[in-house]
N, C-alpha and C positions, 0 to 999 in steps of 0.2 A: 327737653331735659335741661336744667338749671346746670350752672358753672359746681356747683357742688354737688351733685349728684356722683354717685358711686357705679360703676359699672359692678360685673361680673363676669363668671365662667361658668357655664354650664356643658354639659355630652350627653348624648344618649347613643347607642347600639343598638340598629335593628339586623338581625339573622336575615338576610334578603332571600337565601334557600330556601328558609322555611316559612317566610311572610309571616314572622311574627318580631315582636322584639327578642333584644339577647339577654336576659336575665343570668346573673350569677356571674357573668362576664368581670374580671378584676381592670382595676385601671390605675395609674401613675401618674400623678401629676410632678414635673420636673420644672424649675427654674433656670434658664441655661445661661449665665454671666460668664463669658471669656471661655477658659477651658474647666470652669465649676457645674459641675451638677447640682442641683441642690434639692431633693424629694421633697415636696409641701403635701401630698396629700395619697391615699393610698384608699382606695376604695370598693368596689365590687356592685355593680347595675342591680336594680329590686326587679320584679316579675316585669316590669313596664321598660324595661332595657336602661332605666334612667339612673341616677343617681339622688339619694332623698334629699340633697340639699347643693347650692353652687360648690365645687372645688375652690372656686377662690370670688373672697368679692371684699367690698369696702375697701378701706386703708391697705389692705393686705393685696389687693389688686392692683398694681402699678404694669406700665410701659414697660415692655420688656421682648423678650422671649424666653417661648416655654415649649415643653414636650409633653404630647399626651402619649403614654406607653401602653397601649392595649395587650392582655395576654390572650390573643386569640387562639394560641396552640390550645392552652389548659380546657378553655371554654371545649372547643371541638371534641379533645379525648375525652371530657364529660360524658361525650354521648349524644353531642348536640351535631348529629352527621347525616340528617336527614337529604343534605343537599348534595350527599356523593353518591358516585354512580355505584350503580347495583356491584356487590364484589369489593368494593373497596373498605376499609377497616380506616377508625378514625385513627390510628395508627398510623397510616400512609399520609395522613394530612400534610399540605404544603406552606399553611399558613403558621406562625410561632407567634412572633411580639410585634408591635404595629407601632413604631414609634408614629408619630406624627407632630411636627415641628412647624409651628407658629408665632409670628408676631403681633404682640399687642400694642397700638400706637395710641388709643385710644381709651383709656383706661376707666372713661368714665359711661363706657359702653356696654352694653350685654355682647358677649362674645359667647355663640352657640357653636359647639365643632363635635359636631356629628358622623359616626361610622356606619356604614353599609355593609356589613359583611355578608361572604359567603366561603365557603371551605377553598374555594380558588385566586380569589380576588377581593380586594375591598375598594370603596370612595368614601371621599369626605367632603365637605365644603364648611362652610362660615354660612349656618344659618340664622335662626332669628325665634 
């Protein structure tokens, strides 16, 4: 990659209950400078749990830290509850909003930060 090159941001959500991705999933992209929040992007996953274009790339992508806010509550009451045990109402769900807080040192990099969910738990990493 060249001194000039532009990184990016990309996510995607896979439902890990249901082995499929999480489509229709809402997401928040936040800039966090000192005690500033700052909203860049606001979005919602297509059928492939992905997003149709990077949250942030080019010039607009600097060194920083940022929060990805997942609305996993919303997604669940959907209807997307295949992963709770028998008797359970997506009502009783445990999960709500997912922040996830990272730093970008790198700016001229692809930064992949991907979620795992399930109605109980999630992961993430920096993939690729």
């Amino acid at each position: 990659m060249s001194d000039t090159a532009k990184g990016y941001l990309t996510t995607h959500v896979l439902d890990t209950a249901r082995g499929r991705p999480a489509g229709d999933l809402r997401i928040e992209l936040y800039r966090l400078e000192g005690g500033t929040r700052l909203r860049l992007a606001d979005v919602a996953t297509n059928a492939d749990g992905r997003c149709e274009a990077p949250l942030l790339e080019g010039d607009d992508f600097t060194a920083g830290v940022y929060e990805l806010l997942f609305h996993a509550g919303d997604y669940l009451r959907a209807g997307h509850t295949s992963g709770l045990p028998a008797g359970q109402s997506a009502a009783g769900h445990f999960l709500d909003r997912i922040p996830l807080q990272f730093t970008v040192d790198a700016p001229n990099e692809h930064y992949h930060v991907p979620l795992l969910l399930s109605p109980y738990g999630y992961s993430t990493y920096r993939g690729s």
